[in-house]
C-alpha positions as CSV (number, residue, x, y, z in Angstrom):
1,X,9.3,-21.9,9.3
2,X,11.6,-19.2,8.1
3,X,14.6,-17.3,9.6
4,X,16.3,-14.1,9.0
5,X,19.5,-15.5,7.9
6,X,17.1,-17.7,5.2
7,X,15.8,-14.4,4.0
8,X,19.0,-12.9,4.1
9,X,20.5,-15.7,1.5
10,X,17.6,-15.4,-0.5
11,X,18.2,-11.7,-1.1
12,X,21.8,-13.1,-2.4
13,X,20.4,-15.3,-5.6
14,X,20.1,-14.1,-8.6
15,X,16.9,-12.0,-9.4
16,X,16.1,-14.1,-12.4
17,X,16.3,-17.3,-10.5
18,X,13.9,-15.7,-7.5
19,X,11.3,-14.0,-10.1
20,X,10.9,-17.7,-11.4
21,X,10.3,-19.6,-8.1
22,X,8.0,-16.2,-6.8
23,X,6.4,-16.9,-10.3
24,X,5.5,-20.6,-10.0
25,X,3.9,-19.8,-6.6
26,X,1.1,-17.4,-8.2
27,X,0.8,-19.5,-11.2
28,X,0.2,-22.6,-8.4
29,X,-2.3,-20.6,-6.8
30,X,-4.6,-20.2,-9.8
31,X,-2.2,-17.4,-11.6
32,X,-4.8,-14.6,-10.9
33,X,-4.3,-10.7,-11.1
34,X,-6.5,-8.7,-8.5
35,X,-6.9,-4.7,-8.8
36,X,-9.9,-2.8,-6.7
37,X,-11.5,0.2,-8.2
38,X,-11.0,2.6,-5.0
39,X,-10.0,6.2,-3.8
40,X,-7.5,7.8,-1.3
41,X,-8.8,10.7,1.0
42,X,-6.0,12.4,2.9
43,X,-7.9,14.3,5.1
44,X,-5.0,16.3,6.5
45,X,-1.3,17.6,5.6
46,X,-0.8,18.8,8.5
47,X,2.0,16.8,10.9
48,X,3.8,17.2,13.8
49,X,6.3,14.4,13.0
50,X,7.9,16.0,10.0
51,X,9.3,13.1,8.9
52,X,12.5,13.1,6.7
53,X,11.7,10.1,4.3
54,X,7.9,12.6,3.9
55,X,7.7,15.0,1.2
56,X,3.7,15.8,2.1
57,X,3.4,16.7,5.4
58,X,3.4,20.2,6.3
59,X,3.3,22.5,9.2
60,X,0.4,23.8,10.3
61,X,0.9,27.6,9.2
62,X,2.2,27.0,5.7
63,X,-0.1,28.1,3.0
64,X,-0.9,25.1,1.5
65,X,-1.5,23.1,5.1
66,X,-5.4,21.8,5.1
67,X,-7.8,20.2,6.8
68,X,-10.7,18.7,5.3
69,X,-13.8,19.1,6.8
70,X,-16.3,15.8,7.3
71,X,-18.5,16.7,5.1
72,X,-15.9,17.7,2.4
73,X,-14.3,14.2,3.2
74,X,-17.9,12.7,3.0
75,X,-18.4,14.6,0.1
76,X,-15.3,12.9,-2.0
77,X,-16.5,9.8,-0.7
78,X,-19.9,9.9,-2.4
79,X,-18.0,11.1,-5.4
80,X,-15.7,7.4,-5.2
81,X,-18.7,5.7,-4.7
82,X,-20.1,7.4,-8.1
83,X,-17.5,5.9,-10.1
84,X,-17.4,2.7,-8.5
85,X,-15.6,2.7,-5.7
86,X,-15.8,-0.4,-3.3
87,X,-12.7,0.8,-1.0
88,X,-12.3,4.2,0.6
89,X,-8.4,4.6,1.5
90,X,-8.4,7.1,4.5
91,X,-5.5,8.2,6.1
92,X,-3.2,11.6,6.8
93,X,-1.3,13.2,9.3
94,X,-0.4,13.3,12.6
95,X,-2.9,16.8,13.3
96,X,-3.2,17.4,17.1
97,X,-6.3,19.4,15.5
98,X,-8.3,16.3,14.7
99,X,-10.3,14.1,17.5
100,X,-11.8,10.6,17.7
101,X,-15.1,12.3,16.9
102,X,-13.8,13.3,14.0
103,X,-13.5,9.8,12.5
104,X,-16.6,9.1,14.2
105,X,-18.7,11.1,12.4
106,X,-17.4,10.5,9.1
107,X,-17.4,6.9,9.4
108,X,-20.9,7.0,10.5
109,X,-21.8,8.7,7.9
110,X,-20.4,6.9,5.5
111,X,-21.4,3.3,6.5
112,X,-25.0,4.9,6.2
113,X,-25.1,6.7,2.8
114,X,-22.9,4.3,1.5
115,X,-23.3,0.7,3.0
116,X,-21.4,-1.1,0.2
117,X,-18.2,0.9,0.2
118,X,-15.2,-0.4,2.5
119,X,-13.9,1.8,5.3
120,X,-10.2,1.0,5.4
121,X,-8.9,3.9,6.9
122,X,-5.9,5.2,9.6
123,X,-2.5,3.7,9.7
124,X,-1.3,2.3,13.3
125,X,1.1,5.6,13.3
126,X,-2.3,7.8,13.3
127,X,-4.1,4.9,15.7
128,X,-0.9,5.3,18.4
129,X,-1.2,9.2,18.0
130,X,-5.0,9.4,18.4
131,X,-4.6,7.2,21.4
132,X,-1.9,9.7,23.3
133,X,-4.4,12.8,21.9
134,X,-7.4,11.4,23.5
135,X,-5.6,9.7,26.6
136,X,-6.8,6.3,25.7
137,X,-5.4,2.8,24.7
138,X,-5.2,1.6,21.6
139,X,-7.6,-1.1,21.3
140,X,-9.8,1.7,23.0
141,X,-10.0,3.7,20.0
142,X,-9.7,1.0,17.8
143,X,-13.0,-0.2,19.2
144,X,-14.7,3.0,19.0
145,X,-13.6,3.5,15.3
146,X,-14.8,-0.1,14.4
147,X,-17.9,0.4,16.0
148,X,-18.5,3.2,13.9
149,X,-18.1,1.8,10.9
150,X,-13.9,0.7,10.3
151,X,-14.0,-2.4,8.7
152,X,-9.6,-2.2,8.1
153,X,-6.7,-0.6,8.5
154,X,-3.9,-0.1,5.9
155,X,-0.4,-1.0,6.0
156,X,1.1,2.3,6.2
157,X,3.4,3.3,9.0
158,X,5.7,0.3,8.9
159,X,8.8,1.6,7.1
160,X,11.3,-0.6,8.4
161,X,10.7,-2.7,11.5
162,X,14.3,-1.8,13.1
163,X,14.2,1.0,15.2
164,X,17.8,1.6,14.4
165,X,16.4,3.0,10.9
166,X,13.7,4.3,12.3
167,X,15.5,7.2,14.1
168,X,16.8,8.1,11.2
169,X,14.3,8.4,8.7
170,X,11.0,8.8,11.1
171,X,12.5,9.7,14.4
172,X,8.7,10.7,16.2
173,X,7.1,8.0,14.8
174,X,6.0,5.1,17.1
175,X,8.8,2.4,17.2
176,X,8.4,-1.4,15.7
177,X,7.0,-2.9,18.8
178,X,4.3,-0.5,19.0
179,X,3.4,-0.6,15.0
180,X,3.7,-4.9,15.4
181,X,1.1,-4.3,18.6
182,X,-1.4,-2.4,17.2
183,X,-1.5,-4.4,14.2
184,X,-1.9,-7.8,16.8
185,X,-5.0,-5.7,18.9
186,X,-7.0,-4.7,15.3
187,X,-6.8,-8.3,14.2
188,X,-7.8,-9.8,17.7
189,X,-11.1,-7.7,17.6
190,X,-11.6,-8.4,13.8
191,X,-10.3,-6.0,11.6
192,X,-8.0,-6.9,8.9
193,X,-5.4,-5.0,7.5
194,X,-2.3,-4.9,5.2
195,X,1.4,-4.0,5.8
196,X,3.9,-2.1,4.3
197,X,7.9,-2.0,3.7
198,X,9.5,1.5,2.8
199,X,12.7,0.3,0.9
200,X,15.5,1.7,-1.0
201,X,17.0,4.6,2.0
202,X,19.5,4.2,3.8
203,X,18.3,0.6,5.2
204,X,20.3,-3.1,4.5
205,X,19.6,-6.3,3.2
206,X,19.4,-7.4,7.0
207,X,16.8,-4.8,7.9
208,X,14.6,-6.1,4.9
209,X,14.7,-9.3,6.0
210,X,14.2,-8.3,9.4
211,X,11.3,-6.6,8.3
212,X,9.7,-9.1,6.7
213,X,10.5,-12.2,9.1
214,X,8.8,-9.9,11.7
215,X,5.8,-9.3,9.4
216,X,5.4,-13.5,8.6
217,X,5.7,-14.3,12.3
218,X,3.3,-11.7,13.3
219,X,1.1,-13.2,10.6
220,X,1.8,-16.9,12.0
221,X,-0.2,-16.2,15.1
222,X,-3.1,-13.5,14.3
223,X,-3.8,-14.2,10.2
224,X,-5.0,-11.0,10.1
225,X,-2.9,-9.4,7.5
226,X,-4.4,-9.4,4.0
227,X,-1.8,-7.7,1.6
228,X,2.1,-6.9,1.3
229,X,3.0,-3.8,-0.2
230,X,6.8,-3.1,-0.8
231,X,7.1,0.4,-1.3
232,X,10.1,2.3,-2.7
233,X,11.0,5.4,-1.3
234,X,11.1,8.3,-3.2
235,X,13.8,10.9,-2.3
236,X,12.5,13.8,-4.0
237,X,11.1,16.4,-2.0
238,X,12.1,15.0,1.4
239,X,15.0,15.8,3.7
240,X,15.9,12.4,3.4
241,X,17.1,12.8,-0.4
242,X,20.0,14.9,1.0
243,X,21.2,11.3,2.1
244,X,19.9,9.4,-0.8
245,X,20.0,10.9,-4.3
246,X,18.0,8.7,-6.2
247,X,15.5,5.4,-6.0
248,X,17.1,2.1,-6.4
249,X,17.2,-0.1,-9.1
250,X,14.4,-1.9,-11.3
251,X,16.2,-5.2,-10.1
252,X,16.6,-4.2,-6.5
253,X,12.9,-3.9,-6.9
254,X,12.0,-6.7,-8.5
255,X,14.3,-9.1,-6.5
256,X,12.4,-7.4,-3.3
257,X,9.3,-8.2,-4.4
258,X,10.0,-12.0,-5.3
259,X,11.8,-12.5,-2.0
260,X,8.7,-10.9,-0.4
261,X,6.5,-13.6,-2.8
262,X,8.7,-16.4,-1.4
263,X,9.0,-15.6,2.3
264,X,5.2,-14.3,3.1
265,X,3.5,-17.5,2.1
266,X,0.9,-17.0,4.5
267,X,-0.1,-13.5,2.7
268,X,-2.7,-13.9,0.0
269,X,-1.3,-11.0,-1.8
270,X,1.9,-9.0,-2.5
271,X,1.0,-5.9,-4.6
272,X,2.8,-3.6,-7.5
273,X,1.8,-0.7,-6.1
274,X,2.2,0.6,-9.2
275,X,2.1,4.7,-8.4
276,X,5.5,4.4,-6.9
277,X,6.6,1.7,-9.2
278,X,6.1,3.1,-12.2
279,X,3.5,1.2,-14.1
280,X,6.0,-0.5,-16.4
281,X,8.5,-2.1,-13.7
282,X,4.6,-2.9,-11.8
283,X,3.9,-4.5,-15.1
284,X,7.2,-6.8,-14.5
285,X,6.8,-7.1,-11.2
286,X,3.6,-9.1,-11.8
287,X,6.0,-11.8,-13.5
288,X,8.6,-11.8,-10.1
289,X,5.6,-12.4,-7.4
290,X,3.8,-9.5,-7.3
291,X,-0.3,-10.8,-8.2
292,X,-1.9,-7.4,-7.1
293,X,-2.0,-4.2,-9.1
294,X,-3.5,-2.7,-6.0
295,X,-6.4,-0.1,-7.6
296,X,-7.2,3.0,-9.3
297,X,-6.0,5.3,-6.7
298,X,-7.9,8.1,-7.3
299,X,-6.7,11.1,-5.7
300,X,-3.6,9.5,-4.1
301,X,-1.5,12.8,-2.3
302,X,1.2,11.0,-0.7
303,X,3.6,9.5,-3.1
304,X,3.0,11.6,-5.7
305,X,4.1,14.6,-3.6
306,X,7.4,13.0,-3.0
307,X,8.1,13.3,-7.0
308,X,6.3,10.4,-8.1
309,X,6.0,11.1,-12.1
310,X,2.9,7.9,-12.6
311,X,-0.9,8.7,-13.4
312,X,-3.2,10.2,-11.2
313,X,-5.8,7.4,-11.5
314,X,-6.1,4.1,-14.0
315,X,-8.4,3.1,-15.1
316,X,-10.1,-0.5,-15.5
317,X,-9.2,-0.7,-18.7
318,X,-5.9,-0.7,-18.3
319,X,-5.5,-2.3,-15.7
320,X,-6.7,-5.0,-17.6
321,X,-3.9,-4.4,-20.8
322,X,-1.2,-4.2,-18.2
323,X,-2.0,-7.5,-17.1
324,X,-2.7,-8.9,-20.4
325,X,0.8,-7.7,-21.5
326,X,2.5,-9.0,-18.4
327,X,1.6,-12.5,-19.4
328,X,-1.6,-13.8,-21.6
329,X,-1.9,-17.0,-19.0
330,X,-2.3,-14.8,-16.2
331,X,-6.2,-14.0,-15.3
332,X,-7.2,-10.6,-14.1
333,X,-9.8,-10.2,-11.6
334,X,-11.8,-7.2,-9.6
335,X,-11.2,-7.8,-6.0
336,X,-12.7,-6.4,-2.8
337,X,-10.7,-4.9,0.1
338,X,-10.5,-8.3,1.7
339,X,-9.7,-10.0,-1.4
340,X,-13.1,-11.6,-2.2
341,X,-13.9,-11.8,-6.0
342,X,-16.1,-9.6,-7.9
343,X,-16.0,-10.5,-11.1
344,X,-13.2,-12.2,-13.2
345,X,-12.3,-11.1,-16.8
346,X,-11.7,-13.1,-19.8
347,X,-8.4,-14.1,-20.8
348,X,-8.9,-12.5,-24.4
349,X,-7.0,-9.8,-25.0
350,X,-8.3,-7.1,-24.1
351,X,-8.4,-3.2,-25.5
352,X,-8.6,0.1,-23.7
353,X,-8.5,2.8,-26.4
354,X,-9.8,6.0,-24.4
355,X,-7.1,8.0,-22.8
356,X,-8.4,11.0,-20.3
357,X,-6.0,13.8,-19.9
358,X,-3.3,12.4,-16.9
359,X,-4.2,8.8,-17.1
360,X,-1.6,5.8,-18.5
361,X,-1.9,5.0,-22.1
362,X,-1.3,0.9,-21.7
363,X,1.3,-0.5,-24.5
364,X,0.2,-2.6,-26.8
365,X,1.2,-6.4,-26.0
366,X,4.0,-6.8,-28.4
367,X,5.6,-3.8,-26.9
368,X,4.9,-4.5,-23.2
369,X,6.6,-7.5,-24.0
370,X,10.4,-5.4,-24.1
371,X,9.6,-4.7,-20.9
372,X,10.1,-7.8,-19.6
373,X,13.4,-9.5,-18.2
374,X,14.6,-12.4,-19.5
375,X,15.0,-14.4,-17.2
């Protein structure tokens, strides 16, 4: 049983002292380092929330406003699946253009050409929107979508789980209740899903903790989150960054992610989500709790529009070097979306020497090694 105070005074200890005891949790649960070889589709930019923490939304006359068709989204899809691809990560905007039948079809589609590929697709913002569009409850389209081929939803949407924040930096989104309900009805009907935390705005200490005590009790009574993502806002590009000039600190971050290691013991996984990390401080974070380097992201939109200067897409390769350079004990592994092993590399070291235009050239060990805080 936690509390928020207890998360609160764990947010107060030293960032050295928490990456240890976040630490000794992975290496007591076998020490493993998951990725997934998957691809993001954002289907549509166009939004009517205009949030101010978003830098990719636009309106629905700007030149550079689209809306994939399903067969171009089917079409990238089969493209993922080509390379590899066991996850499909679906989501956009809030486009009073787009229908039920829109997913539908796609998912349909999808599950036929392409049975071995995960659907994980639509935040519980887009879930709550589609529900108002079509004049239907939640569970009502979450049914619909699952029956066409859904299998989970992402964690997006969350930000901070205090409405209080939430009028500030997205004032049209749903509120906290609603995000924390829609997450309850998708697990009670059997689809899984992760969640997120947007930190480093204008929220507190109190609102993390808040955020993430809501997030492990939730968790206490459905079990049907998978992964925790702690994601730090980008201020670039976004209304918001007239507030808040620049990201936080590496050790803001990495104190973040151990307290999230510590506090959400009944998460498998809490991820360096390593596009808006930075794949260095991801490459710490895997040594203060973090034991997911989430994927290869190929043709993620979101983050990067907000400024974020990582890769487009890594590869397995070095996925595996980053890891290997984090710490030679720890074992990397290719995971599914619902965090079932594929296959498990050897604890060798490992090489990746081909670089394609864009991607991360890994470090070599020794120098990885100065990346790390001694603790």
């Amino acid at each position: 049983m936690v509390s928020i105070r207890e998360i609160e005074d764990l947010f107060a200890q030293d960032v050295h002292v928490l990456g240890e005891r976040a630490d000794a949790i992975n290496r007591n649960n076998g020490n493993r380092v998951t990725f997934i070889v998957n691809r993001h589709i954002n289907y549509t930019n166009i939004c009517v929330a205009k949030c101010p923490l978003c830098a990719f939304y636009r309106d629905q006359n700007d030149s550079d406003a689209y809306l994939l068709s399903g067969s171009e989204v089917v079409s990238r899809a089969e493209e993922a699946v080509q390379q590899g691809a066991t996850e499909l990560h679906i989501v956009g905007s809030l486009n009073p253009a787009v229908c039920i039948e829109y997913f539908e079809d796609i998912f349909k589609q999808i599950r036929k050409r392409f049975p071995g590929v995960c659907i994980k697709a639509l935040t519980a913002t887009e879930i709550h929107f589609l529900a108002q569009i079509e004049r239907m409850s939640e569970k009502e389209v979450l049914l619909r979508l699952r029956d066409a081929g859904l299998q989970a939803l992402p964690g997006g949407g969350a930000e901070i789980l205090n409405d209080d924040i939430r009028a500030i930096i997205c004032p049209r989104k749903l509120n906290a209740s609603e995000w924390l309900r829609i997450m309850e009805i998708a697990h009670r009907i059997g689809l899984r899903s992760n969640a997120t935390m947007l930190f480093g705005h204008v929220e507190q200490i109190s609102d993390r903790a808040l955020h993430l005590y809501r997030l492990w009790e939730l968790q206490e009574k459905t079990h049907g989150f998978v992964s925790f993502i702690p994601l730090v806002f980008h201020p670039d590009k976004t209304e918001l960054g007239m507030i808040v000039r620049e990201k936080t600190n590496p050790l803001d971050v990495l104190k973040t992610i151990a307290v999230s290691r510590i506090v959400l013991s009944n998460f498998s996984s809490i991820r360096a989500y390593w596009v808006a990390l930075g794949v260095k401080l991801a490459q710490v974070a895997l040594n203060y709790g973090a034991n997911d380097l989430d994927g290869t992201l190929m043709g993620e939109q979101v983050t990067h529009a907000a400024g974020a200067n990582t890769p487009q897409v890594l590869t397995i390769e070095h996925m595996l070097e980053l890891i290997k350079g984090a710490d030679r004990s720890k074992t990397p592994a290719e995971r599914d979306t619902f965090y079932n092993i594929r296959r498990i590399f050897a604890t060798s070291a490992t090489s990746a020497t081909s670089t394609s235009p864009g991607s991360y050239s890994a470090p070599s060990s020794s120098h990885a090694q100065e990346h790390l805080v001694t603790r």
